[in-house]
C-alpha positions in Angstrom: -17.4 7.3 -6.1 -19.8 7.7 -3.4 -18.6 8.7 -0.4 -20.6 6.4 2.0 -19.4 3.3 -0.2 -15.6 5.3 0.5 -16.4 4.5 4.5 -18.0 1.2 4.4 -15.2 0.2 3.3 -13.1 1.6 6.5 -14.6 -1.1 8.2 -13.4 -3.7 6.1 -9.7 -3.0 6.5 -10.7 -2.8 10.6 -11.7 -5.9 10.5 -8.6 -7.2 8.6 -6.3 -5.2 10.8 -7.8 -6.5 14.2 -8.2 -10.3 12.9 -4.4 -10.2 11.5 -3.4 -8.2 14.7 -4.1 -11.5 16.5 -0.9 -13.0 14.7 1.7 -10.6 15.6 5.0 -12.8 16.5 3.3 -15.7 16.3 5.7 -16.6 13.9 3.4 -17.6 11.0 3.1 -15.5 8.0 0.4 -17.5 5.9 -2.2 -18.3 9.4 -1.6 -13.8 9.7 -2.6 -13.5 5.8 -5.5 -16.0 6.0 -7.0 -14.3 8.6 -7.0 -11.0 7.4 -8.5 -12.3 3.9 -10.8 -13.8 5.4 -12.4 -10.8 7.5 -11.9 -8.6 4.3 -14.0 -11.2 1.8 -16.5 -11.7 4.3 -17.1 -7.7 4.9 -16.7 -7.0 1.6 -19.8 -9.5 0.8 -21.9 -7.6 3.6 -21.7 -4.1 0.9 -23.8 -3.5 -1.6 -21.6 -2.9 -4.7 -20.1 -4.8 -7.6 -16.4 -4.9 -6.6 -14.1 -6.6 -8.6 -9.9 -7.4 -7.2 -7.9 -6.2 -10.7 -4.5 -6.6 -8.3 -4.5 -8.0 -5.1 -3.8 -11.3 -3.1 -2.0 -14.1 -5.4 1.1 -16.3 -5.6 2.9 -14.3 -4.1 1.3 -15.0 -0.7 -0.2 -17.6 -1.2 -3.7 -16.8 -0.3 -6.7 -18.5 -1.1 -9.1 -16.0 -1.9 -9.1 -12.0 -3.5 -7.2 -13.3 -6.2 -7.0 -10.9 -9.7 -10.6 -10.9 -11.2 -12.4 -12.2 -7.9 -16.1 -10.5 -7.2 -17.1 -9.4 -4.2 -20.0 -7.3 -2.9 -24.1 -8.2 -2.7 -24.5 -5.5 -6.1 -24.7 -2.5 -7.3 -22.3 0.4 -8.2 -19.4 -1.6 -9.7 -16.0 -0.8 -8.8 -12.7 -2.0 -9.3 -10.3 -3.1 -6.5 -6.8 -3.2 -5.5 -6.2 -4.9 -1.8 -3.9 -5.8 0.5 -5.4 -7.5 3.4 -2.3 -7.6 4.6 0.5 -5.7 3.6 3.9 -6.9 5.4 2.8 -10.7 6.3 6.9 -11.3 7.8 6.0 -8.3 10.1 3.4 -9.2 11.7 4.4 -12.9 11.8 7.6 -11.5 13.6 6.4 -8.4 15.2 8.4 -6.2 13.0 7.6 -2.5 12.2 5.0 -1.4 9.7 1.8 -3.3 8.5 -1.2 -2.1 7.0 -4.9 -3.7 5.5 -5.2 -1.8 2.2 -8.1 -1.4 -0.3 -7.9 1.3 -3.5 -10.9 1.7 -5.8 -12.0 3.4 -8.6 -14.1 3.1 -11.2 -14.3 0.2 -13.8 -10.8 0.6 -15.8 -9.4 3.1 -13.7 -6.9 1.1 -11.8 -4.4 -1.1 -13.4 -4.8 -4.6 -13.9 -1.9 -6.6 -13.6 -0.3 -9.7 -12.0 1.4 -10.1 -9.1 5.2 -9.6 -9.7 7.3 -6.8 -9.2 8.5 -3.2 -10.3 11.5 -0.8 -9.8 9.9 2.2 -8.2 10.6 5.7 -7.2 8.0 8.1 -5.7 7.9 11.7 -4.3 6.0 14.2 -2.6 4.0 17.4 -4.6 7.4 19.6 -4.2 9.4 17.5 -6.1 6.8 15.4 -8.3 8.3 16.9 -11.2 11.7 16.4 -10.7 11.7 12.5 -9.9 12.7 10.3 -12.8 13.0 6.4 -12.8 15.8 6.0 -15.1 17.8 8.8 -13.6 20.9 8.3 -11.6 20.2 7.9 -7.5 22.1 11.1 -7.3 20.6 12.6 -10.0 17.3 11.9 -7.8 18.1 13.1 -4.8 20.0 16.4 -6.3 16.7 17.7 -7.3 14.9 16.8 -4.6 17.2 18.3 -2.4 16.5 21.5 -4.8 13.1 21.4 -4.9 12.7 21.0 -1.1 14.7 23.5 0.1 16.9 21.4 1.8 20.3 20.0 1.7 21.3 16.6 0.2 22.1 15.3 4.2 18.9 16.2 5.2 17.0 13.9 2.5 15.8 10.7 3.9 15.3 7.8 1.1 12.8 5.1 2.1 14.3 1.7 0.6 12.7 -1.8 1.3 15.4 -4.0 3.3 16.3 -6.6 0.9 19.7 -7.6 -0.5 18.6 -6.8 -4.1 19.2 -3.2 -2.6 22.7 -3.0 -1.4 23.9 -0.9 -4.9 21.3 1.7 -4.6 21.4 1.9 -0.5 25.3 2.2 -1.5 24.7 4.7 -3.9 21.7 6.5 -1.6 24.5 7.0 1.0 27.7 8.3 -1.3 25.5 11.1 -2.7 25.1 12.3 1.1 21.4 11.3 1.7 20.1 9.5 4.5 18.6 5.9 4.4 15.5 4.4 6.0 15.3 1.2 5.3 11.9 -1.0 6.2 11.6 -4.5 6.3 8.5 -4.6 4.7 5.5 -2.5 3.4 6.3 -0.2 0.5 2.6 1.5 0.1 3.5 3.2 3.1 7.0 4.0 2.1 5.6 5.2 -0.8 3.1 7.7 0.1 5.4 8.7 3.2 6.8 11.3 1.0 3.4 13.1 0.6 3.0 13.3 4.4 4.9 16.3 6.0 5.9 14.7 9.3 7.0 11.1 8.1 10.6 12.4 7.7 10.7 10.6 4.2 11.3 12.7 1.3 11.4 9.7 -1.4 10.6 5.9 -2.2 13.2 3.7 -4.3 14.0 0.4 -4.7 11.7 -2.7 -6.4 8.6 -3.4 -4.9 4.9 -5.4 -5.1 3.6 -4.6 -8.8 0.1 -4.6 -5.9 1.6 -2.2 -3.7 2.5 0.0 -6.7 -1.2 0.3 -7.7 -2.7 0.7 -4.0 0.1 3.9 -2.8 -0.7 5.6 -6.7 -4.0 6.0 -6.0 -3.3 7.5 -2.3 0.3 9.6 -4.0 -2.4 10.6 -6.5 -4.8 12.3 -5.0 -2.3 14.2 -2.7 -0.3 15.7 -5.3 3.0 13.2 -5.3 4.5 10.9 -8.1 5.2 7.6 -8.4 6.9 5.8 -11.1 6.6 2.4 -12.2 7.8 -0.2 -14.2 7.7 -4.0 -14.4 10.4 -6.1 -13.0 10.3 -9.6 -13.9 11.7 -12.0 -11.6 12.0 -14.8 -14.0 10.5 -16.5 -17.4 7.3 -17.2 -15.5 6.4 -13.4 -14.6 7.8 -12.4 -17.9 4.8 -14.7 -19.4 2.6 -13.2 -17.3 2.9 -9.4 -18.1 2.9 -10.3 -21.2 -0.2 -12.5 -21.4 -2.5 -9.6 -19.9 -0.8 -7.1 -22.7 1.4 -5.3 -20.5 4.6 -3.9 -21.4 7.9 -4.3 -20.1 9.8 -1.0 -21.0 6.8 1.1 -20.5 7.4 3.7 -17.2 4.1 3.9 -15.6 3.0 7.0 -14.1 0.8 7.9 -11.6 -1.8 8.8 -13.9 -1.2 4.7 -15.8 -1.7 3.3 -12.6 -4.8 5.2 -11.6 -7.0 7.0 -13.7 -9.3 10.0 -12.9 -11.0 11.2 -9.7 -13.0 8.4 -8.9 -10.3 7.0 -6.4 -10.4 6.3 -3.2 -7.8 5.1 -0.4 -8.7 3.4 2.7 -6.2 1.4 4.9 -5.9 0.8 9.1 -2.8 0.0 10.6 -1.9 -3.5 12.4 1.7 -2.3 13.6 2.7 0.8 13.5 4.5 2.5 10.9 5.0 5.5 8.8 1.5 6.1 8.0 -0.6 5.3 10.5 -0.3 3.2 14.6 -1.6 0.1 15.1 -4.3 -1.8 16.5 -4.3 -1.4 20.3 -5.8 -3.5 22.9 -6.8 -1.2 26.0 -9.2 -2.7 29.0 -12.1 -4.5 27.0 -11.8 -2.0 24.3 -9.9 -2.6 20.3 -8.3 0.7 19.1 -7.7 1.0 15.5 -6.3 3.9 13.5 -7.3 4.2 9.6 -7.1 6.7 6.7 -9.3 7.3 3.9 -8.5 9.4 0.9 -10.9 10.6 -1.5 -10.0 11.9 -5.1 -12.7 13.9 -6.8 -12.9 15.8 -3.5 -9.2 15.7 -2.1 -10.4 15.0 1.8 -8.3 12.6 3.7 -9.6 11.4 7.0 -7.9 10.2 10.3 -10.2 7.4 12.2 -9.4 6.3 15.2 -12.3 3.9 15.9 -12.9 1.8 19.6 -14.5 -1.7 19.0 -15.9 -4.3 22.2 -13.1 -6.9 22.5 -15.9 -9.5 22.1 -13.0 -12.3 23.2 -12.7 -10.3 26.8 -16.4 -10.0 27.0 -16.9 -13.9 26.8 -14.5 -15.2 28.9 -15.3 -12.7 32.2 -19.0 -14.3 31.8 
């Protein structure tokens, strides 16, 4: 993908970040998520490409635009799109930890194309990509890690998503020794935290955004981790959708099912801060925002920090 197209699209997820950033502890989830679609349709319709959204915004919050099989872009190179405008919409509502504008593209049929539902996940660094299985037991998971890190079982830290259709596993995480991290939201970042050094996370379990699975493969992908995958079905209505777009329920996804080839690319900017990168920061008249872009076929991640004009301070001193 070209490399230039990899950066324009840096300051989409800015925008998305600063305009959802505006929301934090407000208290409403849906006005957060509206903004931040809104910035990333409109700046998306600014670049000339052919983008289309194969996984992205939907039922699940509510949003009224970057649905599945949405275009984007003025023309030219097409691409296919996974987004998040705004991952962790209770968070920055309540002013919780951990939020993130995420894009991940690739070239036509290289990303998965799938509803939004949810799947049972669990995801690891390069050192122990090939020990990770789905259908293992937790301790079985964590064992191995343990092994292929070099480290003893109390020193592994599992990231798990708060929610109370965790309490087994957590349970489990914690009578095989391991240490738990749990996050109230926002498992891209969970899930590529493994493949960073100094997050302190070693793996990702729990069930997750079918979305968020596709956007952290791409970034787990390209720096050498694993993730593994498989539909979860909440009830008959989700069922009907996997199955209407051909997808299978038993089927483990890899990595390599969820993103295929080189032709990747990563891009997201923080709105709190979290695990992967700060948040946007208001200093004097100045916007600070902190992003990352991955880039397979040539393996270079980049760490913007980038200052924008607060344009609101500017008008209301004159």
């Amino acid at each position: 993908m070209d490399r230039n197209l990899a950066l324009e699209f840096v300051r989409v997820t800015e925008a998305a970040a600063i305009a959802a950033a505006g929301w934090v502890g407000r208290g409403d989830k849906y006005q957060a998520d509206a903004a931040a679609v809104k910035q990333m349709r409109s700046r998306f319709n600014q670049i000339n490409f052919s983008g289309t959204v194969v996984i992205g915004e939907g039922r699940k919050d509510e949003a009224p635009e970057l649905y599945q099989g949405e275009k984007v872009g003025t023309g030219g190179s097409v691409v296919d799109l996974a987004v998040d405008p705004l991952e962790c919409t209770d968070s920055v509502a309540f002013g919780r930890y951990n939020a993130l504008s995420v894009i991940a593209a690739g070239a036509k049929g290289s990303l998965l194309s799938a509803p939004d539902t949810y799947m049972e996940k669990v995801a690891a660094g390069p050192k122990a990509r090939k020990v990770i299985r789905l259908d293992a037991p937790v301790k079985v998971n964590i064992v191995k890690t343990a092994h292929a890190l070099g480290k003893p079982i109390e020193d592994v830290t599992v990231c798990i998503l708060d929610r109370d259709r965790h309490a087994d596993l957590i349970a489990q995480v914690r009578k095989a020794g391991a240490r738990v991290r749990l996050i109230t939201d926002g498992d891209v970042a969970g899930g590529i935290a493994p493949c960073i050094l100094e997050s302190g996370i070693d793996l990702l379990m729990g069930t997750g955004a079918s979305a968020e699975a596709v956007l952290a493969a791409v970034a787990i992908k390209v720096l050498g981790g694993e993730l593994f995958a498989r539909f979860k079905p909440r009830n008959e209505q989700d069922t009907d959708l996997i199955r209407n777009q051909k997808l299978s329920l038993k089927k483990i996804y890899s990595t390599n099912d969820l993103a295929k080839g080189t032709l990747l690319t990563f891009t997201a900017t923080g709105v709190i801060d979290g695990p992967l990168l700060e948040g946007v920061r208001y200093v004097d008249d100045t916007i600070i925002t902190h992003s990352l872009v991955i880039r397979g076929i040539s393996g270079t991640v980049r760490y913007i920090t980038t200052h924008h004009r607060n344009k609101r301070i500017k008008k209301s001193s004159t």
